[in-house]
FILOMI-49921 format. One record per residue (C-alpha): residue in one letter; y, z, x; residue number from 0. Coordinates in pm, whole numbers. Layout:
N
ATOM lumke  north     up   east tordren
ATOM     A      Y      Z      X     NUM
...
END
This chain:
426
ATOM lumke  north     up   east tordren
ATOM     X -23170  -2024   1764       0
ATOM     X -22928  -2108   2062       1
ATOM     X -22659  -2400   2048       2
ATOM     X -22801  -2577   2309       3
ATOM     X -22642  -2669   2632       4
ATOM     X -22298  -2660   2669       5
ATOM     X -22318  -3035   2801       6
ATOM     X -22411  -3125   2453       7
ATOM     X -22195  -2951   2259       8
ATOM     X -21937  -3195   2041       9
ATOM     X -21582  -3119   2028      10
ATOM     X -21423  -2969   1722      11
ATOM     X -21279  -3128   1399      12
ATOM     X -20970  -2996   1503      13
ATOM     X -20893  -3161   1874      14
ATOM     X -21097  -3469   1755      15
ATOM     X -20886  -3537   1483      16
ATOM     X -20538  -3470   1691      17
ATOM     X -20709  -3684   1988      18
ATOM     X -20662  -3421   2225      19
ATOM     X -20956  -3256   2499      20
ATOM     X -21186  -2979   2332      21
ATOM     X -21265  -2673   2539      22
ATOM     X -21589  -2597   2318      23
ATOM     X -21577  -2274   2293      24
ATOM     X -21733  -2057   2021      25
ATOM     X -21644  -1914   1778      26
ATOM     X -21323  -2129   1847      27
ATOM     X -21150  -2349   2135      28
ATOM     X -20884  -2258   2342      29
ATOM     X -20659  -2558   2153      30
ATOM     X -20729  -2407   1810      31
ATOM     X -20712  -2048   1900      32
ATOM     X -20332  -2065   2071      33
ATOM     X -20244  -2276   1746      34
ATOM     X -20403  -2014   1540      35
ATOM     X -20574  -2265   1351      36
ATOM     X -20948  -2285   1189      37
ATOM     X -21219  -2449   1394      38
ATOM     X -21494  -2606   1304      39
ATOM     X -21784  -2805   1499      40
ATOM     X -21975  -3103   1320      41
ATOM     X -22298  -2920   1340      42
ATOM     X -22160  -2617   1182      43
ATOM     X -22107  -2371   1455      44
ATOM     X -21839  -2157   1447      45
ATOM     X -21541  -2089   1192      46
ATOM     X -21559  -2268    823      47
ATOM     X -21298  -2357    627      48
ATOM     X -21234  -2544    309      49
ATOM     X -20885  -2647    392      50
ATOM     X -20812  -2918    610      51
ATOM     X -20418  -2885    762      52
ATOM     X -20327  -3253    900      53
ATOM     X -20203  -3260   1249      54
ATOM     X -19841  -3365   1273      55
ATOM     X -19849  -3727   1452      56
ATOM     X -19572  -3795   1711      57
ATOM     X -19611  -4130   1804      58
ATOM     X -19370  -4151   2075      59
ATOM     X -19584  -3841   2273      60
ATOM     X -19920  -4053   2189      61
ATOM     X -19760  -4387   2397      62
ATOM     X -19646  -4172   2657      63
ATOM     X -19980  -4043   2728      64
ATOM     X -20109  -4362   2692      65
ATOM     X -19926  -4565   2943      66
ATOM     X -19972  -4483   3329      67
ATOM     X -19607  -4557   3404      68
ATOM     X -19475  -4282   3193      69
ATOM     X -19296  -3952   3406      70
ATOM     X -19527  -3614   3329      71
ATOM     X -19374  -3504   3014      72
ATOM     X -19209  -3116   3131      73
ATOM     X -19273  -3013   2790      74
ATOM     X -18932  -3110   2668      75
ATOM     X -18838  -3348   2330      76
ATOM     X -18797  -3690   2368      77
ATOM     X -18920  -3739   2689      78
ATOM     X -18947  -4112   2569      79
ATOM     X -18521  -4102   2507      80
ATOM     X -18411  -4019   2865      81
ATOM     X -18533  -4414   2962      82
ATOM     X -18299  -4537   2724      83
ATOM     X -17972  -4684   2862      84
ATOM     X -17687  -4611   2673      85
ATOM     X -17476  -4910   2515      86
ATOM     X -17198  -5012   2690      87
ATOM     X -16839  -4953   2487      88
ATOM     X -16707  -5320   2587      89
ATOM     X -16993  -5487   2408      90
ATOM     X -16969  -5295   2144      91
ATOM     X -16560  -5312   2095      92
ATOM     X -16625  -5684   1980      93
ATOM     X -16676  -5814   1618      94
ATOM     X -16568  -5710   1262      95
ATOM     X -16823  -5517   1203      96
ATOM     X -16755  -5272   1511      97
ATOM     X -16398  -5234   1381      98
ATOM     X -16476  -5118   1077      99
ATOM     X -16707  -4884   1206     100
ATOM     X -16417  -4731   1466     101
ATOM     X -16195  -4713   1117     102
ATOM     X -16468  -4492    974     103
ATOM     X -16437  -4279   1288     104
ATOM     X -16816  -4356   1335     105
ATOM     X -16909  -4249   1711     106
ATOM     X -16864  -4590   1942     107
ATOM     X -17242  -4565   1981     108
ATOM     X -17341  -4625   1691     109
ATOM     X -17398  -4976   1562     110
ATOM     X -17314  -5130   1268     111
ATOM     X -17597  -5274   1091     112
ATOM     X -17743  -5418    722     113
ATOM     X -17978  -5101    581     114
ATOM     X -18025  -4788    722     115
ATOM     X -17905  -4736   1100     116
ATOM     X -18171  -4596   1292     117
ATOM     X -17964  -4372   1546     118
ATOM     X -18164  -4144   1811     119
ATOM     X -18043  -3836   2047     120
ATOM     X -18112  -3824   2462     121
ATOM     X -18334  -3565   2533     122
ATOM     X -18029  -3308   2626     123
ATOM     X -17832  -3310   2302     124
ATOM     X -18177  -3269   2083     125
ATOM     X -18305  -2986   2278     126
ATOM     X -17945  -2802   2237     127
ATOM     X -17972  -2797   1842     128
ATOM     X -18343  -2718   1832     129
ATOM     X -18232  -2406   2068     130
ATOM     X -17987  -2302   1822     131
ATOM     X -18179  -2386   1485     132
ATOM     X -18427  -2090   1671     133
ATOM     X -18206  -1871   1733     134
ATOM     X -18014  -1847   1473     135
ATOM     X -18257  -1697   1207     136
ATOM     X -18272  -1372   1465     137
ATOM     X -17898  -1408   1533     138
ATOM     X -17834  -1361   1108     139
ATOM     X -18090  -1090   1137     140
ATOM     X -17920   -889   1416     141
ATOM     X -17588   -939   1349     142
ATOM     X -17548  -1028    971     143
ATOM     X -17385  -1364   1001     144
ATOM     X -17499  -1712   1082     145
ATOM     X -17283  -2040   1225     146
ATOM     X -17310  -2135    803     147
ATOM     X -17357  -1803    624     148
ATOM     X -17004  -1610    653     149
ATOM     X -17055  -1212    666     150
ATOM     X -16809  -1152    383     151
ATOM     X -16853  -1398    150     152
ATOM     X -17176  -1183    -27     153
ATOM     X -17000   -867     72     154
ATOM     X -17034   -719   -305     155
ATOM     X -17357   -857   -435     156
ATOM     X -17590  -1040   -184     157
ATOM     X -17793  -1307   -419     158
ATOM     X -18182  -1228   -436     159
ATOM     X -18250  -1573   -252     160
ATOM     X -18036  -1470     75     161
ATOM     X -18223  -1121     64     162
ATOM     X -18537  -1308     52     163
ATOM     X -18474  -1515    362     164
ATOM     X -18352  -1226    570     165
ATOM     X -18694  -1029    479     166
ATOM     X -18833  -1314    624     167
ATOM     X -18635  -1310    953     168
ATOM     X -18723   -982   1016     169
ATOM     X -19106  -1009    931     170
ATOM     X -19058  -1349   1174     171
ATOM     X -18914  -1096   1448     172
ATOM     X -19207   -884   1453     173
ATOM     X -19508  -1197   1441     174
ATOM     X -19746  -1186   1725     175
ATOM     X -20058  -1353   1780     176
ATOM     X -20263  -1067   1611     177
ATOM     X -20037  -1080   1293     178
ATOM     X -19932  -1437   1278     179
ATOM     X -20134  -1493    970     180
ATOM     X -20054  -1211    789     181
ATOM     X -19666  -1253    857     182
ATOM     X -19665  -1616    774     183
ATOM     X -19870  -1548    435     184
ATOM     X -19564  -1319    336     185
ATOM     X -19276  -1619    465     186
ATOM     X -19434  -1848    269     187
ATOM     X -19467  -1639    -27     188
ATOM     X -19081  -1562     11     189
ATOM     X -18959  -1947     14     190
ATOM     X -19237  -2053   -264     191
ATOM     X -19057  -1819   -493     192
ATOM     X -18755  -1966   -338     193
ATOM     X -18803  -2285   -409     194
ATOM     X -18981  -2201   -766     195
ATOM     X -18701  -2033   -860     196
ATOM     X -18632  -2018  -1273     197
ATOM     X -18312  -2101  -1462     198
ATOM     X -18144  -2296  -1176     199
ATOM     X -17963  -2494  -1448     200
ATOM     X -17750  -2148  -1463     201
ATOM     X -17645  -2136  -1157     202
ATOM     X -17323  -2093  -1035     203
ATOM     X -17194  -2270   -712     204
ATOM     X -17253  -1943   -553     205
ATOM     X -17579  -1930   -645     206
ATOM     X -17632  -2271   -516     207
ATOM     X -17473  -2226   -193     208
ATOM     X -17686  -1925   -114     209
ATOM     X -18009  -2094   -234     210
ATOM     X -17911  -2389    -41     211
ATOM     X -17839  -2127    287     212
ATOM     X -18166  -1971    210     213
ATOM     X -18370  -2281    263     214
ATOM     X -18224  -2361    541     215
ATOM     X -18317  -2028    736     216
ATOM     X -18655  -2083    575     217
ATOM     X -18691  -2432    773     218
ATOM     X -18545  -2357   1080     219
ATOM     X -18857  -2087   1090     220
ATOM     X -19108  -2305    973     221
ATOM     X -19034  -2663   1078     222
ATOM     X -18994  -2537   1475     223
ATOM     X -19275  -2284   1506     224
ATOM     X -19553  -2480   1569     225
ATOM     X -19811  -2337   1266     226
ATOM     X -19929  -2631   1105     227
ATOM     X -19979  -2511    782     228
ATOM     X -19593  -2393    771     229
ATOM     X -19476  -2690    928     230
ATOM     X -19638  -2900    649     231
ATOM     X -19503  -2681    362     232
ATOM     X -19101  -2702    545     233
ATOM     X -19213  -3109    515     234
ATOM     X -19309  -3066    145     235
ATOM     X -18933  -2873     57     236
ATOM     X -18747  -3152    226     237
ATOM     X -18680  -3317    -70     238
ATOM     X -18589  -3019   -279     239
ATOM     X -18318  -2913     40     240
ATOM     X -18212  -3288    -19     241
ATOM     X -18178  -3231   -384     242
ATOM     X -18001  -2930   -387     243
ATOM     X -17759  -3028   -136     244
ATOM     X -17664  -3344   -305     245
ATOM     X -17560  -3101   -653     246
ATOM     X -17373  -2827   -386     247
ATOM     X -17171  -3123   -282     248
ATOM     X -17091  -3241   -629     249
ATOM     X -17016  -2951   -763     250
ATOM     X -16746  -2784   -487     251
ATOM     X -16555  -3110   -449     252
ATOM     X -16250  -2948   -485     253
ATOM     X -16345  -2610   -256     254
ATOM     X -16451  -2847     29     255
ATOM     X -16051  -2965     64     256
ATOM     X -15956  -2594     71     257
ATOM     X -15791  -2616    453     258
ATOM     X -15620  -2275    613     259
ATOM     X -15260  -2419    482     260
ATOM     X -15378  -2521    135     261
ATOM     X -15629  -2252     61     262
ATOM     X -15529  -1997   -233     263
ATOM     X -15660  -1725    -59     264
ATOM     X -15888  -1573    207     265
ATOM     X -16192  -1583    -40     266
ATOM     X -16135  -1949   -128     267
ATOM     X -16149  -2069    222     268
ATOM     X -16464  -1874    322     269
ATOM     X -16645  -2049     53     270
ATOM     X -16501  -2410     93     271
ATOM     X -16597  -2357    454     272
ATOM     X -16940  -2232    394     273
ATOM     X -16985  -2499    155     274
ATOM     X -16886  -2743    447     275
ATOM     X -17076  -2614    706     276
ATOM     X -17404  -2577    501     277
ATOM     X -17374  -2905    352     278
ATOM     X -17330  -3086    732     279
ATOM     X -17601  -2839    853     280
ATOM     X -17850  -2933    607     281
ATOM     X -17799  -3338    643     282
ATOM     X -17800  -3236   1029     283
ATOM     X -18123  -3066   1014     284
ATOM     X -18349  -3337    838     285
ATOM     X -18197  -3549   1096     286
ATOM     X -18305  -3354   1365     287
ATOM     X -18676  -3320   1281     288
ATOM     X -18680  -3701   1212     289
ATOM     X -18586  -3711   1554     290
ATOM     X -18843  -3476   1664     291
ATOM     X -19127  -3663   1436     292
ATOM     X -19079  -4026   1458     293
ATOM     X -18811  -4084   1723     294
ATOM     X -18486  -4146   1539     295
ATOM     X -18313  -4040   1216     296
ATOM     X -18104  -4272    969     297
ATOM     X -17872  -3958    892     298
ATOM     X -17606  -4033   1082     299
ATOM     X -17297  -4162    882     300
ATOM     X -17391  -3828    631     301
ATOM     X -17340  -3575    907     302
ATOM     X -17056  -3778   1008     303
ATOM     X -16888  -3796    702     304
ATOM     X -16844  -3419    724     305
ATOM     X -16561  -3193    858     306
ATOM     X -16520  -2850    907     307
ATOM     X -16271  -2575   1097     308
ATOM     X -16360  -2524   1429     309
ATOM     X -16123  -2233   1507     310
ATOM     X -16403  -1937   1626     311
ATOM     X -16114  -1667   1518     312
ATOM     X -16085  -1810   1185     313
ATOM     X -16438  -1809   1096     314
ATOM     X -16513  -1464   1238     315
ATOM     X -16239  -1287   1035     316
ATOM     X -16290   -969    851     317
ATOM     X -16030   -966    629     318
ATOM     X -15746  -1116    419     319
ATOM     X -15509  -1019    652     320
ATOM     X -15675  -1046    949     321
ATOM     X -15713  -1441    848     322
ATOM     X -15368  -1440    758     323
ATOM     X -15240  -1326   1062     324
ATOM     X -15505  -1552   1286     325
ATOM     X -15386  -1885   1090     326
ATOM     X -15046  -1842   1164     327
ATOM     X -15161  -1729   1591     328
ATOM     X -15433  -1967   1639     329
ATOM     X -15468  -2384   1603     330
ATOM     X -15738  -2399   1327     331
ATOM     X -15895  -2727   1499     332
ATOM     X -15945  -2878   1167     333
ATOM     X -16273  -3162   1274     334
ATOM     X -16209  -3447   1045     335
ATOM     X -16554  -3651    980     336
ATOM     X -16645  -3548   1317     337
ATOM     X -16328  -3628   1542     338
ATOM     X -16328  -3410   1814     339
ATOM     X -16032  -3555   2031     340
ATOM     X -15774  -3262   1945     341
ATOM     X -15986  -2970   2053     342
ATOM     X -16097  -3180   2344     343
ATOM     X -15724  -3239   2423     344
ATOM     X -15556  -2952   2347     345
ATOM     X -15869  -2638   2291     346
ATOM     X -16074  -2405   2505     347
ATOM     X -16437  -2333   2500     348
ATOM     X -16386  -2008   2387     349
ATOM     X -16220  -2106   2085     350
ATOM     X -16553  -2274   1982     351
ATOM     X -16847  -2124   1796     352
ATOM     X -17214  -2240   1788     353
ATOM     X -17197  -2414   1456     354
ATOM     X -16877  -2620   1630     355
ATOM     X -17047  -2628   1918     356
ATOM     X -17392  -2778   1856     357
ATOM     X -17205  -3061   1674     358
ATOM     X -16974  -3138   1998     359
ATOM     X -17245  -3133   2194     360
ATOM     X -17414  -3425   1942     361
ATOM     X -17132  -3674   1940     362
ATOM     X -16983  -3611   2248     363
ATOM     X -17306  -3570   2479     364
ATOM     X -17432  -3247   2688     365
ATOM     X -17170  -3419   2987     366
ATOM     X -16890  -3434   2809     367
ATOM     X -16901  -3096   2710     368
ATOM     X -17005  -2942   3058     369
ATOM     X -16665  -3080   3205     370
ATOM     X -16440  -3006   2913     371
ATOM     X -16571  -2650   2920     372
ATOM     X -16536  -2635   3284     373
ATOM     X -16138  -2850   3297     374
ATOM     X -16053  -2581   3014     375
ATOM     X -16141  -2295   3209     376
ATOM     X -15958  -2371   3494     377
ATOM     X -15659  -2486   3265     378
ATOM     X -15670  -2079   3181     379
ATOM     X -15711  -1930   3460     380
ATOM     X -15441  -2123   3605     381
ATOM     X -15236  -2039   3349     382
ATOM     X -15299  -1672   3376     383
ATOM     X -15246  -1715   3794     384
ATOM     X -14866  -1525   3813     385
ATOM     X -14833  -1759   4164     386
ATOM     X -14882  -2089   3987     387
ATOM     X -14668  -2260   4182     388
ATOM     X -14729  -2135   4511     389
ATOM     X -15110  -2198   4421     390
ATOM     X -15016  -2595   4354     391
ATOM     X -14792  -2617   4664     392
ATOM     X -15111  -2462   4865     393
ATOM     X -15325  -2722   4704     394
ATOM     X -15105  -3004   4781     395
ATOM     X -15078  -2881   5173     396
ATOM     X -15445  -2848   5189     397
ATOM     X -15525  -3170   5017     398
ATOM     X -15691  -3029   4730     399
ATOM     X -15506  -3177   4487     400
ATOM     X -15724  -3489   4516     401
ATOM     X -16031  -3356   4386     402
ATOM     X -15905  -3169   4074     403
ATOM     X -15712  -3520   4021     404
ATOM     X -16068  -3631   4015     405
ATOM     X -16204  -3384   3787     406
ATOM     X -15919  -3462   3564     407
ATOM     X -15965  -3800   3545     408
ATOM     X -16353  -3777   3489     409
ATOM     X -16265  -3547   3250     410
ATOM     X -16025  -3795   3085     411
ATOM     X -16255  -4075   3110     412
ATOM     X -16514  -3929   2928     413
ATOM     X -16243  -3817   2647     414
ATOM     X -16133  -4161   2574     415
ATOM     X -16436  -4292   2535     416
ATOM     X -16714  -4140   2266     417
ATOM     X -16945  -4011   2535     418
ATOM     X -17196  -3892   2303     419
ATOM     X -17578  -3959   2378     420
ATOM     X -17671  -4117   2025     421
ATOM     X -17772  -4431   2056     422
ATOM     X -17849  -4697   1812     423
ATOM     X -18224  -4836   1779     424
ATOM     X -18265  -5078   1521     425
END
């Protein structure tokens, strides 16, 4: 018996319950068929399923839609942040509670508060670390390292979680539309066993680094896909990342102070740094999709409590004495809690890698960045220039000098002051 008139049809489960415009098709909608999800109509036509996946809410993108005065939203994050001024230094320089925080080496823009500080990212500095959290599964998969996950330090026995998660990648690598389900049905098998795993009371740091490492390529895949179903699982391991970050920490207190000058050996530091870097990257990441969900995080003094070695050769060597030889060439640009001023001052872009990176970007702002990369730069190539000083007198009798004075002092201006785009919201 037909359906009836298109005109009468009602619009699916699916698009009623995310409040979003039904296309009525059968057997499923256009909304429900590029989310690869199940749809079902209330009077039983087309696809029926027993399981019910809830839609993810984002409260901020429901108000924008909502109110007439809102700009089109590009498809971008936070299209909500970009309206938000930042907070101006001078009124925040004032009080007891602001020095204390500048002690801490807390960003200026963050406020001191009682509870948790709710701290949010402008639109810029979130999209460059969801970028990166989706690259880097393929970038791990491709080229066997990862900004956290150091090439060497499984080079005799990689642990069964790691080899796990980089089964995944690849299956990831080849999902299409067609497959999607099948693909995903293997990923989350993978990181249930994962995160089922027996006799974790046994085991060693190692063990609990890679695990740790494991989950996280695990979320980046599923948190940032856009499958429901997966997105909701990533949700459900939050706590258990939380968890087994927390022990990590507690257990390689004294590997986490292993620096290039007071590091045993090669070995020790690629661990201690590992540690670090997973430990900030896993804080960073729940932060991130709180921004993404609900508009701001309360993460914020945890990832800045961390530090790490921003030195690209360092982290990329190959060998004992390769790293021996690169600690004694190259500044290590040791990042205490965060502080970026000495690579700012003194480093080059190149000498950067996405891990270090990503986290400049968040505490220094997308700006910031753009015009230290760009002052460095020309710092080399003038350096490199065999005619320096015949290039400055040139400037000077052309009257160039006055705009890379400018530049510089932009540049400065920016450096003195923590021109990073979190702001606080409570």
């Amino acid at each position: 018996m037909s359906d009836g008139p298109p005109s009468r049809r009602k619009s699916c489960r699916e698009c009623v319950t995310a409040k979003r415009k039904c296309t009525q098709e059968l057997p499923r909608c256009k909304r429900c068929a590029k989310k690869n999800i199940m749809c079902s109509y209330p009077n039983g036509r087309g696809s029926v399923s027993q399981m019910a996946f809830p839609e993810l809410e984002f409260p901020w993108l429901d108000d924008m839609m909502q109110n007439p005065n809102m700009l089109p939203w590009s498809g971008g994050l936070q299209p909500q942040l970009s309206s938000i001024a930042p907070l101006s230094t001078s009124s925040m320089d004032s009080g007891v509670e602001m020095e204390a925080v500048h002690q801490n080496n807390v960003p200026d823009y963050l406020l001191a508060a009682e509870g948790p500080v709710k701290t949010t990212l402008s639109r810029p500095e979130t999209e460059a670390a969801l970028h990166r959290f989706k690259t880097w599964p393929e970038k791990w998969l491709k080229e066997g390292k990862a900004p956290f996950i150091h090439p060497r330090l499984y080079a005799s026995s990689m642990p069964k979680s790691l080899q796990d998660a980089y089964a995944a990648c690849a299956i990831y690598s080849t999902k299409t539309a067609q497959n999607g389900f099948v693909a995903f049905t293997v990923i989350e098998a993978r990181a249930n066993e994962l995160l089922r795993s027996p006799n974790q009371a046994s085991w060693t740091p190692l063990d609990l680094l890679a695990a740790v490492q494991a989950l996280l390529i695990f979320q980046f895949i599923r948190l940032f896909d856009g499958d429901i179903r997966q997105r909701a699982l990533a949700e459900q391991a939050e706590p258990i990342l939380e968890a087994w970050t927390e022990q990590l920490k507690s257990r390689t207190e004294e590997e986490q102070k292993f620096t290039t000058i007071t590091a045993p050996s090669w070995c020790s530091w690629i661990f201690g740094e590992s540690v670090r870097r997973t430990i900030t990257m896993a804080v960073f990441l729940s932060g991130i999709y709180s921004l993404v969900k609900q508009g701001y995080c309360t993460l914020a003094e945890k990832v800045t409590a961390n530090s790490f070695t921003a030195q690209r050769q360092l982290w990329e060597t190959t060998s004992a004495l390769e790293w021996d030889r690169v600690r004694q060439t190259y500044k290590p640009y040791w990042v205490e809690k965060m502080n970026f001023d000495t690579i700012l001052r003194e480093g080059k872009g190149v000498e950067l890698d996405d891990f270090g990176m990503v986290m400049l970007i968040t505490y220094r702002g997308q700006d910031t960045v753009d015009d230290w990369l760009a002052t460095s730069n020309m710092e080399r190539h003038l350096v490199m220039d065999s005619n320096l000083h015949q290039s400055i007198l040139g400037m000077v009798q052309y009257g160039d000098v006055a705009s890379v004075s400018s530049s510089s002092d932009r540049f400065q201006s920016d450096h003195s002051h923590h021109s990073g785009s979190v702001i606080a919201t409570n």
